[in-house]
Structures are given as structure tokens and as C-alpha cells.
KEKE-3310 file (N, C-alpha, C; in steps of 0.2 Angstrom, whole numbers, plus 5000, padded with zeros to 4 digits):
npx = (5085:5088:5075:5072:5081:5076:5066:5068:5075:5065:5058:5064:5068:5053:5052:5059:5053:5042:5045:5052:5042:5030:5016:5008:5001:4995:4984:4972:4965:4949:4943:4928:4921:4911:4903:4889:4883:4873:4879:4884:4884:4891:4901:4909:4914:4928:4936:4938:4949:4955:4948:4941:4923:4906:4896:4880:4872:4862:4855:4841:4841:4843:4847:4856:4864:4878:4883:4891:4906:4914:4926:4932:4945:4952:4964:4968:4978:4987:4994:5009:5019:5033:5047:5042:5036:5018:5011:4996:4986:4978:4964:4957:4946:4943:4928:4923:4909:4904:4909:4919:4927:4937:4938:4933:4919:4907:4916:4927:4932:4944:4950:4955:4966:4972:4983:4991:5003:5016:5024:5011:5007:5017:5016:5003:5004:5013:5012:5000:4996:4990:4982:4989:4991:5000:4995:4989:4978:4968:4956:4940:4937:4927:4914:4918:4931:4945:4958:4973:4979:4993:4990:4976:4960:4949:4936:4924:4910:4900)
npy = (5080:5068:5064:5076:5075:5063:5066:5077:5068:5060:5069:5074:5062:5059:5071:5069:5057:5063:5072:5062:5053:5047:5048:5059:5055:5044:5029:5020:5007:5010:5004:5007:5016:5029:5037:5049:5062:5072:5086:5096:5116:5122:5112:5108:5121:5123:5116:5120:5133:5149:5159:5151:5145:5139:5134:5134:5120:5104:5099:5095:5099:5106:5123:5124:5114:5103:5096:5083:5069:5055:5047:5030:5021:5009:5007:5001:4990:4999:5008:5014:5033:5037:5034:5033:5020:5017:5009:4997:5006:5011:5021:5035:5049:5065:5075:5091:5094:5105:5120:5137:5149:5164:5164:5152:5140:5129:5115:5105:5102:5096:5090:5083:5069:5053:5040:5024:5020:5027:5031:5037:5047:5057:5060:5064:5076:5083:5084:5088:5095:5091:5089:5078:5061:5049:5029:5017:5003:4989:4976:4968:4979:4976:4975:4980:4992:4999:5012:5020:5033:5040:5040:5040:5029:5024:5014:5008:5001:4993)
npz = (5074:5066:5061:5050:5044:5037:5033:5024:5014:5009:5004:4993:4986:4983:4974:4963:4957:4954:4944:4935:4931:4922:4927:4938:4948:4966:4964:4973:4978:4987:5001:5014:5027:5028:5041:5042:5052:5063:5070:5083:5079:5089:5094:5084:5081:5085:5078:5066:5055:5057:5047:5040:5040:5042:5028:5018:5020:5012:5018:5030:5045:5063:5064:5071:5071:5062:5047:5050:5045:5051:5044:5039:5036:5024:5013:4997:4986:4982:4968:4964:4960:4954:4965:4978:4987:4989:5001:5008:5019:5035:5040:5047:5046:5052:5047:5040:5031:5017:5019:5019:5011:5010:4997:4991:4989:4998:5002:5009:5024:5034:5046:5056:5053:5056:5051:5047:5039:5039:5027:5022:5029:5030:5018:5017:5025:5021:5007:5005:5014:5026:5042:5050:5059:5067:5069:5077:5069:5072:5070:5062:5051:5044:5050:5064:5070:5077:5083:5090:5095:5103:5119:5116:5113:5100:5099:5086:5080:5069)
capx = (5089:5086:5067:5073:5085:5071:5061:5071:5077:5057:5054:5068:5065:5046:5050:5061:5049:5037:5049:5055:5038:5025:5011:5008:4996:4995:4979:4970:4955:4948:4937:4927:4912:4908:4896:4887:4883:4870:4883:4881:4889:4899:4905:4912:4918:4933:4939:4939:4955:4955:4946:4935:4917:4902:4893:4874:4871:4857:4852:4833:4843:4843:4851:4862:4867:4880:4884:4899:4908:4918:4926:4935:4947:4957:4968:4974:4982:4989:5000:5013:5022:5042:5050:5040:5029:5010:5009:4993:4985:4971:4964:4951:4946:4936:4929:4917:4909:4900:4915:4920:4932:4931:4936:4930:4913:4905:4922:4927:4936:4949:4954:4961:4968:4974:4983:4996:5009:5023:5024:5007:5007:5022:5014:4997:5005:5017:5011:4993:4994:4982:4983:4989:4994:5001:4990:4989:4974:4966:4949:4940:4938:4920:4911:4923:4936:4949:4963:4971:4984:4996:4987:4970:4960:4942:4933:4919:4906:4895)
capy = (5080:5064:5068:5082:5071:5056:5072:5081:5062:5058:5076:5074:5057:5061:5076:5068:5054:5065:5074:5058:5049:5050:5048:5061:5054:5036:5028:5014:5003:5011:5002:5011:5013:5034:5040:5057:5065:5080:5087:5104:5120:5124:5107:5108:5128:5123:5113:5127:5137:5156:5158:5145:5143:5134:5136:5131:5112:5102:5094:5097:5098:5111:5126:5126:5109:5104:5088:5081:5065:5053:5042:5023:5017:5006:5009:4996:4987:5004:5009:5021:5034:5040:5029:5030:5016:5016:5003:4999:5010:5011:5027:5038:5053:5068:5079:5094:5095:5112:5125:5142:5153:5171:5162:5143:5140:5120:5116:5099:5103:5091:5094:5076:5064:5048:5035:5019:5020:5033:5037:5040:5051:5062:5064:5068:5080:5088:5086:5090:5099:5087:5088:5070:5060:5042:5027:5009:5001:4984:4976:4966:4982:4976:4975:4983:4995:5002:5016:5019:5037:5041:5035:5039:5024:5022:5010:5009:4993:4994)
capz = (5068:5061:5058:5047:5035:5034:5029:5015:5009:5008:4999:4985:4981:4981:4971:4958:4957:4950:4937:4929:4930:4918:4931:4944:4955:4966:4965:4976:4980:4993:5006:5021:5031:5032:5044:5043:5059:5064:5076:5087:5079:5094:5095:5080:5079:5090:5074:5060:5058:5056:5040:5037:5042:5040:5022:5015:5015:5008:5025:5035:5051:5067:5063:5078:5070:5053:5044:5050:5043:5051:5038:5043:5029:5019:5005:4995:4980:4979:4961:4967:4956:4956:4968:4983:4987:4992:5005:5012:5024:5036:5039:5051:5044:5053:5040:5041:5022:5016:5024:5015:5014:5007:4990:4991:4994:4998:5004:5013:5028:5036:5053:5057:5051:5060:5045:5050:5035:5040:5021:5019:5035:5028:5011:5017:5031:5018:5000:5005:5021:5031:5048:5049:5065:5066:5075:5076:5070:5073:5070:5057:5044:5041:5058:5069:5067:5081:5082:5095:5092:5110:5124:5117:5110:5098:5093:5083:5077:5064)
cpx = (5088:5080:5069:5076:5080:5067:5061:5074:5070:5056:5060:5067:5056:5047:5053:5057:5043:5038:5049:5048:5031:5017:5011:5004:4997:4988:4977:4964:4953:4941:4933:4920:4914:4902:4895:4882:4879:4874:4881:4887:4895:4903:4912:4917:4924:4940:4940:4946:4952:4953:4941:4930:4912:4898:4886:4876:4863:4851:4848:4838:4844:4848:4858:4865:4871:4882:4892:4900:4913:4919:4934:4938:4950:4958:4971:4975:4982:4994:5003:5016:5029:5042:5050:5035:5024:5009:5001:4990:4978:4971:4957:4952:4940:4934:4921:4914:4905:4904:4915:4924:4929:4932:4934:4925:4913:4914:4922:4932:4940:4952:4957:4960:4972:4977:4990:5002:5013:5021:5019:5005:5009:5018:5007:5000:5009:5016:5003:4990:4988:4986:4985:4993:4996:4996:4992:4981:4973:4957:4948:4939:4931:4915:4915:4930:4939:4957:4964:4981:4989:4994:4979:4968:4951:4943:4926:4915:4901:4889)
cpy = (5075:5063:5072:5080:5066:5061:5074:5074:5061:5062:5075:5068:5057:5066:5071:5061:5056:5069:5069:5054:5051:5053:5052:5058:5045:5034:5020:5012:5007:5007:5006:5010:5021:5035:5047:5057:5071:5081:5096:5108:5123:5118:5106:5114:5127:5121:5118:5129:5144:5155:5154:5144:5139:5139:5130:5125:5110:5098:5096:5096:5104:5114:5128:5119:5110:5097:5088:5073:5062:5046:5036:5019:5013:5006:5004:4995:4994:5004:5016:5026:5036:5032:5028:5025:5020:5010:5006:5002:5009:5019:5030:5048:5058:5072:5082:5094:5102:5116:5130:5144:5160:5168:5155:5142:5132:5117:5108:5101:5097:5091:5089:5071:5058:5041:5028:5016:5027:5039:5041:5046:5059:5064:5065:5075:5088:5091:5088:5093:5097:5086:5081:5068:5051:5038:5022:5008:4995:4984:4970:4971:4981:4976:4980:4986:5000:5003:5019:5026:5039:5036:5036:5033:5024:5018:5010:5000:4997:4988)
cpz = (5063:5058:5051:5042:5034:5031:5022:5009:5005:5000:4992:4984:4979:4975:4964:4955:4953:4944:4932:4931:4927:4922:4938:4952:4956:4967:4968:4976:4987:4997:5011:5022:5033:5036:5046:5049:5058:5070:5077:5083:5084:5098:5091:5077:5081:5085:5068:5062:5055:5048:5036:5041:5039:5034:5024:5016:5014:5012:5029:5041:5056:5063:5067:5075:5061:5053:5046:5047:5047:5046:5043:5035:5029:5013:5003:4990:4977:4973:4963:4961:4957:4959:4974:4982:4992:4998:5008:5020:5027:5038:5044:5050:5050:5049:5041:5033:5025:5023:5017:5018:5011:5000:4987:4995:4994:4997:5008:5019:5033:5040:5058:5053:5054:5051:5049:5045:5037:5033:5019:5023:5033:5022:5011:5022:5025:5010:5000:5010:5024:5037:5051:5056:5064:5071:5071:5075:5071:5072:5065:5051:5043:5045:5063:5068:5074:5079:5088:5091:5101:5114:5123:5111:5107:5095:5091:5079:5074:5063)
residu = (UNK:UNK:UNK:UNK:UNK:UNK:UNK:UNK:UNK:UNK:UNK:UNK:UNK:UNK:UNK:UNK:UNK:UNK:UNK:UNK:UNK:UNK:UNK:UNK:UNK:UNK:UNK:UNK:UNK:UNK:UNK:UNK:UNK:UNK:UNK:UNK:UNK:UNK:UNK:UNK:UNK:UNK:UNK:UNK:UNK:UNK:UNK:UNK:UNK:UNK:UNK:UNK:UNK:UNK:UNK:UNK:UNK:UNK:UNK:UNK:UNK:UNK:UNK:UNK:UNK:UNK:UNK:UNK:UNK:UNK:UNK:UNK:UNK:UNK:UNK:UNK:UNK:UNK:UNK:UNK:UNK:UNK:UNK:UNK:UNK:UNK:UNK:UNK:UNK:UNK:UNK:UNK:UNK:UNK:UNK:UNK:UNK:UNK:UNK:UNK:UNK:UNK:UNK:UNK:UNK:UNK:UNK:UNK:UNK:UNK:UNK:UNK:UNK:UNK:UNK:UNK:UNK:UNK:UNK:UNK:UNK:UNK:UNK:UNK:UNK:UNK:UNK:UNK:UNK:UNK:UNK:UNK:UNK:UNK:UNK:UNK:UNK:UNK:UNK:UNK:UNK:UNK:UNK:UNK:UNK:UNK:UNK:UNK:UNK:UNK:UNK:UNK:UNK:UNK:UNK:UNK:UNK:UNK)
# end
């Protein structure tokens, strides 16, 4: 129950926030270290939802293979709009690119998300329909980057 009114308080001051403010959008610095993947199509078909497949991409790679992305961020000296803040965030993205539907082709697909601000969690989960989960990170951000979401835990070095 209490989920449900920290919900709908978030969504009307989010909303009215964007009524009475000139600026629709929050924009940040973003820091990160992507890495693109030759990964196996039936590793990654598991991840699709009904509707979406794999499209053309531009990459010499097996057939039986597609470009996957894992992305490792930080957002910061965010500028917020209304009268939610931006706090900063760190972020681990998984992301299929080149996806289609029957009416979007070269498509980004986005089948998790892990981020460590609450707000940014509910307004990716709700303002942009992103699979979003909460997590704790740690690390230096520049070398070494870990998240760790339940009981399960990565880390990654670069």
C-alpha cells in the first residue's frame, strides 16, 4: 500500500512539474565504459518480448551471432525539471541494438536495467517503460565497476 502512494505522489509531482515548467527534459553528464559483444542468437532470444526481433546490422560477424551491448554508467551534475531532482546515478545497461518490430526498424532494445537512485529507477521504469531494477554499486568507475542487484553480484575491470 505504501508503494502505491510513494508512486502516485512521485507521478503528480512529476507530472505537474512538467506542466508548469518550461523545460521538459533532465539532462546530464554522462560518464561510462560500453562494451559491444559478438554474442550467440539464442542466448540472447530469451531476452526479446513478443514482437520484437533481431534486424540487419552493419557488423562482419557469424550469422548465428548479434551485437550486443553492455553499458556501465554514471550520470551526473544532472539539471532536473518540475520539482523532481536528478540525483546522481550509476547505471548498468543491457542493450540489444539493431531490433524491429512490424513498425520500427534499427531499434535499440533494452531488456535490463539495474540504476542506484530510487527516482531514477521509478522514472525509467514508469516514464519510459524500462525494465528497471534497483542495485548497489561500488568500485572506482574508471578501472573497476561493481553491482551487485538481490543476492546476485558483477563485477567487471577494464
Amino acid at each position: 500500500m505504501e508503494k502505491k502512494i510513494i508512486l502516485k505522489v512521485f507521478l503528480l509531482i512529476n507530472t505537474l512539474g512538467v506542466i508548469y515548467s518550461q523545460s521538459v527534459s533532465t539532462v546530464c553528464k554522462t560518464s561510462g565504459i560500453w562494451g559491444l559483444f559478438d554474442a550467440p542468437r539464442e542466448l540472447l532470444k530469451p531476452f526479446l518480448v513478443d514482437g520484437v526481433e533481431f534486424d540487419d546490422h552493419p557488423y562482419n560477424i557469424s550469422a548465428n551471432n548479434h551485437p550486443l551491448y553492455l553499458e556501465f554508467n554514471i550520470q551526473h551534475d544532472c539539471v532536473a525539471y518540475g520539482f523532481i531532482p536528478a540525483p546522481k546515478m550509476h547505471e548498468f545497461k543491457v542493450e540489444i541494438p539493431f531490433t524491429k518490430t512490424k513498425n520500427i526498424k534499427n531499434a535499440m532494445f533494452k531488456p535490463l536495467v539495474i540504476e542506484d537512485s530510487l527516482v531514477n529507477v521509478l522514472g525509467s521504469k514508469y516514464a519510459y517503460g524500462l525494465p528497471t531494477l534497483w542495485g548497489s554499486f561500488s568500485g572506482d568507475f574508471n578501472n573497476t565497476y561493481e553491482f551487485t542487484h538481490s543476492d546476485q553480484n558483477v563485477k567487471a575491470r577494464f
